[in-house]
C-alpha positions as CSV (number, residue, x, y, z in Angstrom):
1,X,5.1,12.5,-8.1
2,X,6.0,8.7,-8.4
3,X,4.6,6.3,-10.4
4,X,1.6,5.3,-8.4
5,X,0.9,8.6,-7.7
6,X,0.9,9.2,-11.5
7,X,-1.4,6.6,-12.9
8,X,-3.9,7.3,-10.1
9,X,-4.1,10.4,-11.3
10,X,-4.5,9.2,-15.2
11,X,-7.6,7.1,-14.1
12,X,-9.1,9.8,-12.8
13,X,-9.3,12.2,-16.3
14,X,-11.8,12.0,-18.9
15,X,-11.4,9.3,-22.3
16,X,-10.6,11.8,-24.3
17,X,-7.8,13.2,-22.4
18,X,-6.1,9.6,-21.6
19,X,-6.3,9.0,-25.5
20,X,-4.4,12.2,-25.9
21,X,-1.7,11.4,-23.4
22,X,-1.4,7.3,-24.9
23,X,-1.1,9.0,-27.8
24,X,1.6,11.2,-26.7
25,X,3.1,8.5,-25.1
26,X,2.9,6.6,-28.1
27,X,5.0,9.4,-29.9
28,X,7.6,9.7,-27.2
29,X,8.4,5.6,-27.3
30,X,8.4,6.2,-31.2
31,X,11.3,8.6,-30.8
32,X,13.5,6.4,-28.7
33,X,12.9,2.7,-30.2
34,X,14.3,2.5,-33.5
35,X,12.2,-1.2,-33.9
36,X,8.7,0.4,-32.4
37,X,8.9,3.0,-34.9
38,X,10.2,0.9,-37.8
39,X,7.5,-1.5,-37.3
40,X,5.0,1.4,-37.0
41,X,6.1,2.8,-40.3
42,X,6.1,-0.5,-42.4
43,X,2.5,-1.6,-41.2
44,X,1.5,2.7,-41.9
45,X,3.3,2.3,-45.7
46,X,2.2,-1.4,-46.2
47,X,-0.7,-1.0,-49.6
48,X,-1.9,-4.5,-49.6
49,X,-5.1,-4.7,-48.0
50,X,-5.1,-8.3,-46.4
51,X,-2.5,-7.0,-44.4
52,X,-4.0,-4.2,-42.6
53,X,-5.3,-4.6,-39.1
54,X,-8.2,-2.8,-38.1
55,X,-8.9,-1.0,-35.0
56,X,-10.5,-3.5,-33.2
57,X,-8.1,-6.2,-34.1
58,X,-4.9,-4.2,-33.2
59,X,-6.3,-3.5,-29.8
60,X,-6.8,-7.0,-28.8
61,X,-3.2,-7.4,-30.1
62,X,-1.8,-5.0,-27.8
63,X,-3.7,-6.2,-24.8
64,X,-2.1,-9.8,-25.5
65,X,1.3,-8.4,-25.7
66,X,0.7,-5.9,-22.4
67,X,1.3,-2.8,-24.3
68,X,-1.9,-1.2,-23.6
């Protein structure tokens, strides 16, 4: 299956199954970039409060930087 092939075939299942494979996704770029998973780790360990992002916020942050 190539790429195009692929993605078609992503659009075509339900939410909740493309949440589960961006968040698997998510989990396999986490094991292979040191940074990504750095970076993920400091914001998840970070305890002061004006420094969280919510949801909403951290969405429109990744559809600015073309990670979504």
């Amino acid at each position: 299956m190539n790429m195009a092939e692929l993605m078609r075939e992503v659009s075509t299942l339900p939410v909740e199954q493309q949440q589960e494979l961006a968040a698997y996704l998510l989990h396999l770029r986490l094991q292979h970039d040191d940074a990504c998973r750095s970076e993920m780790t400091r914001r998840i360990d970070d305890g002061t409060p004006s420094n969280w992002v919510d949801l909403d916020e951290w969405r429109k942050e990744l559809e600015k930087s073309g990670e979504n």
